[in-house]
C-alpha positions in Angstrom: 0.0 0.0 0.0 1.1 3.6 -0.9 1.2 6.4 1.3 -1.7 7.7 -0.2 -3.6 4.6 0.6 -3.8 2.6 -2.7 -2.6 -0.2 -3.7 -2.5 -1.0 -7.6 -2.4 1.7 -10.0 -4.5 1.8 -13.0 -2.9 3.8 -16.0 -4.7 5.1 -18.6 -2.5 5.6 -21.5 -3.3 8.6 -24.2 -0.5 9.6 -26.6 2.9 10.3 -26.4 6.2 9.3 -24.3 4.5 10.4 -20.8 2.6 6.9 -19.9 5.6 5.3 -21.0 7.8 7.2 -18.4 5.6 6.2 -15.3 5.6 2.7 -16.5 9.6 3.0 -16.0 9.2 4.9 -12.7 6.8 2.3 -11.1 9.2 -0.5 -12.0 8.8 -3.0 -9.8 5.1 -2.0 -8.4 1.8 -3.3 -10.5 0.3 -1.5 -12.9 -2.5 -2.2 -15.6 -2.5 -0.2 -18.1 -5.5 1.1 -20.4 -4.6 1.7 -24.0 -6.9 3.9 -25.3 -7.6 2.7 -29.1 -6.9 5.9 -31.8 -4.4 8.3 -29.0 -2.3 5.9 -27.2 1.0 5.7 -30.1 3.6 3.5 -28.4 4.1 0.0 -27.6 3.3 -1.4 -24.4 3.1 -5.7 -25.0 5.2 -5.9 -22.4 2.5 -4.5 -19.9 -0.5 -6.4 -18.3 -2.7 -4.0 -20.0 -5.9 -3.7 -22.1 -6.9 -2.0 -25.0 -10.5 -0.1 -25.5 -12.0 3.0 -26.6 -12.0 5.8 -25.6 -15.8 5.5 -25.2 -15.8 1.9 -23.2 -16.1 3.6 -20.2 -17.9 0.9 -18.5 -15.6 -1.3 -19.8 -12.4 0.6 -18.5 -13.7 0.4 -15.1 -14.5 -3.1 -15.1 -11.4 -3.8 -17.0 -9.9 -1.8 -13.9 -11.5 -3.4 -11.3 -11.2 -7.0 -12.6 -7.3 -6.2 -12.3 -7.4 -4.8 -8.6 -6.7 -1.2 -9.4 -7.9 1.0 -7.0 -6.6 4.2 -8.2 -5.6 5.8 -11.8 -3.5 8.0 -13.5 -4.6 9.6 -16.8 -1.4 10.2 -19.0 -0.4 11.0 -22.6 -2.4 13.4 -24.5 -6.3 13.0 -25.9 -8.2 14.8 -28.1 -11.3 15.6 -28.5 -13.0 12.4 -30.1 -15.5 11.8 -33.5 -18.4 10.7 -32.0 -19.5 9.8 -35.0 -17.0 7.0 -35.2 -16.7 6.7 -31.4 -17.1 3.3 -29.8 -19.1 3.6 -26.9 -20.9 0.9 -24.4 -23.9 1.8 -22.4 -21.7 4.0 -19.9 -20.3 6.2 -22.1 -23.3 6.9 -24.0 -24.5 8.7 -20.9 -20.8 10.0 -19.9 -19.2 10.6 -23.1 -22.0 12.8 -24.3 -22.3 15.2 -20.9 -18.5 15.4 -20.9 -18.8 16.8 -24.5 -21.4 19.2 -23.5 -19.3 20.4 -20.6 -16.7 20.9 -23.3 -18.6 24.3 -24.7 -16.9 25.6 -20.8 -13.3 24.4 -22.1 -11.6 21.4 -21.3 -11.0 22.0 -17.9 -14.8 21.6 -18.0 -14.3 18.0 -20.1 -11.3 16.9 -17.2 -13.6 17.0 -14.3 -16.4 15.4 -15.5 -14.5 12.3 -16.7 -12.4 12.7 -13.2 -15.7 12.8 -11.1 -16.6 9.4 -13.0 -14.3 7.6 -12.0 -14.0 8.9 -8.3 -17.7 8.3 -8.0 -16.8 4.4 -9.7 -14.5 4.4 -6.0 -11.1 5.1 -8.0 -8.3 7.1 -6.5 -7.5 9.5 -9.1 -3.2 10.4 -8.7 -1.4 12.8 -10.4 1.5 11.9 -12.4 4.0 14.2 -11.3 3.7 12.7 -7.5 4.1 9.1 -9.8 7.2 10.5 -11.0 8.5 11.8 -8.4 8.5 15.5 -9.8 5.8 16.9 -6.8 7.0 20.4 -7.1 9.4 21.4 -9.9 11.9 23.5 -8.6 12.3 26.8 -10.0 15.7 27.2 -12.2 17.1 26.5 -15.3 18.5 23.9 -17.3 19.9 24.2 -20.8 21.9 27.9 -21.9 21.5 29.5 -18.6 23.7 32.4 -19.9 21.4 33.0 -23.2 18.3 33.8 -20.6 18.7 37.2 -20.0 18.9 38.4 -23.7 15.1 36.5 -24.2 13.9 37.5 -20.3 10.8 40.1 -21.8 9.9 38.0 -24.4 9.9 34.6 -21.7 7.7 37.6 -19.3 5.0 38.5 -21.8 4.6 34.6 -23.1 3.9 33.3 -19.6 1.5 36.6 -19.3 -0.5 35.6 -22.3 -0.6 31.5 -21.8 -1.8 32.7 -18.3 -4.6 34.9 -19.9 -5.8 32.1 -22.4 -5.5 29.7 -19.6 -7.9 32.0 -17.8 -10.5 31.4 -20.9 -9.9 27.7 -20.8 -8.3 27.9 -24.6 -4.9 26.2 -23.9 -1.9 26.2 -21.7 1.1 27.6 -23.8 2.1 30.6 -26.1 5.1 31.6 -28.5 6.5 35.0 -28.1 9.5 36.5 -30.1 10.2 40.3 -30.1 7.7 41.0 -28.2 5.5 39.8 -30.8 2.8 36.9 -30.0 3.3 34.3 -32.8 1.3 31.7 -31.4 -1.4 30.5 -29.0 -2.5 27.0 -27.9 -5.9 25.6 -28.7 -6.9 22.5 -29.8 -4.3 21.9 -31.7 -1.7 21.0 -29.1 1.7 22.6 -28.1 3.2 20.1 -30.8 1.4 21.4 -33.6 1.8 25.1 -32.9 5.4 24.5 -33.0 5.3 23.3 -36.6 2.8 26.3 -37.5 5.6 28.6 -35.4 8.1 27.0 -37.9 6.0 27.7 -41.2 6.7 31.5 -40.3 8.9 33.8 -42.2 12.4 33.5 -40.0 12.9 36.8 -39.4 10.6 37.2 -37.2 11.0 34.0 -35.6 14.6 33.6 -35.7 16.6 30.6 -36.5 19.5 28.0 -35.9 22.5 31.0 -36.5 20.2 33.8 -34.7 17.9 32.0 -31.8 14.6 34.5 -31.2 11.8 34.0 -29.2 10.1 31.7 -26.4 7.4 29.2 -25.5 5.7 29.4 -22.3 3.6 26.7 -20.8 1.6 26.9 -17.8 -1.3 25.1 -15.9 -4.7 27.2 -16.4 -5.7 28.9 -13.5 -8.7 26.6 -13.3 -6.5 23.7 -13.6 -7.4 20.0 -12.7 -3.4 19.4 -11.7 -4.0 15.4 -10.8 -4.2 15.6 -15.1 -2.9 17.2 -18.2 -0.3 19.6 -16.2 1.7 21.3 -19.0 4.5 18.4 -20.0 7.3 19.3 -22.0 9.9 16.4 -23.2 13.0 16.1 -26.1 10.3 16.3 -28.9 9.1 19.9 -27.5 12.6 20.7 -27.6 13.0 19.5 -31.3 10.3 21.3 -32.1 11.1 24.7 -30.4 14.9 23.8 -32.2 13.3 23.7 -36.0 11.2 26.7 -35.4 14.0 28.7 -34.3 13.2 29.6 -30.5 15.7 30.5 -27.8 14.1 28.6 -25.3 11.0 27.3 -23.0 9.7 28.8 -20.0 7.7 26.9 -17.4 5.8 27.6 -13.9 7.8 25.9 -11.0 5.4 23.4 -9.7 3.4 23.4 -12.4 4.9 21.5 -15.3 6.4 18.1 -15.6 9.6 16.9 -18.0 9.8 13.8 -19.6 13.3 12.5 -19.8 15.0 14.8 -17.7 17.9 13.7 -19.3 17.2 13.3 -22.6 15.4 16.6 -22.7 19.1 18.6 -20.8 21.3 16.4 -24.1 18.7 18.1 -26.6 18.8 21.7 -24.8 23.0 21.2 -25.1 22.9 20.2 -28.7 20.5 22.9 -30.2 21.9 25.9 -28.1 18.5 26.3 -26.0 17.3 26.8 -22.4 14.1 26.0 -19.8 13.7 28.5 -17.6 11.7 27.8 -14.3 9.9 30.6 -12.8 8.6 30.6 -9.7 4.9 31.2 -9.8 3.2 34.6 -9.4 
């Protein structure tokens, strides 16, 4: 048994490298894992897992429970799903639905109805930073600490306006170079306004002989932090590299990094920083 009072963890895998990295931080301790069918985009045979839609809600939790888990952790990204082509069983017709509806408020509003779901369904529901051991980023910096000041207004007014749309429930990050705004988050993801930052002229973006500008991602004021905390990893570094960015700002206690490691080799090889500030 934890210290939080659970004893097998239920994780319910979306896309990208973050399920992946809890997997490899609960070595040793069971876990189930949920694939969910259409998001989740790596492999995990080697896992006692399951894989259903989205929509199975009914059969997630009885998937859960006939595996022992008494508490979950969503992970990896989602989007909003087709429910045209949707899946569902007689659970998520009634969930999947209301969640939707909830979703004209902003996702936030889409997180806490699918959290409240499976806490009323008697699930712990555990944040993955406290399953990775990253309960409280430290503020700081990793990567070009010396190249921070030159890009220090434009890192300023990025975190001001991912703080604004976070207000509105849009998204959690923003590009800023020059002081101009290049980019905000919405449904696209932070992945794909990187590669829309990159299809701008360079000038006003910079690039890899003259670094320019900054992406700032922080949780939404409203934020559900036991999911989707801001999460940035080697590919958001990749992706800040090609469009030309300086570096990455983040909210100490408020983000999570996937592959520590991996993510401090790819700040050294492009020339780039992550500054930690701590929060306002």
């Amino acid at each position: 048994m934890t210290e939080s009072g659970w004893t097998k963890l239920g994780l319910i895998a979306g896309g990208g490298d973050l399920p992946l990295e809890i997997l490899r931080a609960q070595a040793g301790k069971p876990v189930f894992v949920v694939v969910l069918k259409g998001f989740a985009d790596r492999d995990y045979g080697g896992a006692d897992s399951v894989s259903l839609s989205v929509g199975e809600i009914g059969g997630i939790i009885k998937a859960l429970r006939g595996a022992g888990c008494d508490a979950i952790c969503f992970a990896g990204y989602v989007t909003r799903p087709d429910l045209k082509s949707l899946k569902m069983d007689a659970r998520g017709l009634i969930m999947v639905p209301r969640a939707l509806a909830a979703g004209r408020k902003g996702d936030d509003a889409v997180i806490r109805v699918v959290v409240d779901e499976f806490e009323r369904a008697g699930f712990a529901v555990v944040g993955a930073d406290s399953l990775l051991g990253q309960d409280g980023l430290p503020a700081g910096c990793l990567g070009d600490a010396a190249a921070v000041e030159a890009h220090r207004d434009d890192a300023g007014k990025a975190m001001m306006v991912a703080a604004e749309i976070g207000r509105l429930d849009i998204g959690q990050g923003a590009v800023v170079a020059g002081g101009v705004v290049l980019a905000v988050e919405a449904q696209e993801g932070t992945n794909a306004m990187l590669e829309r930052v990159a299809g701008l002229p360079a000038p006003i973006r910079g690039d890899a002989s003259r670094r320019l500008g900054v992406l700032a991602k922080r949780p939404k004021p409203i934020q559900e932090r036991r999911v989707d905390l801001p999460t940035i990893g080697v590919g958001t570094v990749e992706r800040c590299a090609a469009a030309g960015l300086a570096g990455i700002v983040l909210e100490a206690d408020g983000a999570l990094i996937v592959d520590r490691a991996g993510v401090e080799g790819a700040l050294k090889r492009h020339g780039l920083f992550v500054l930690i500030e701590p929060p306002e």
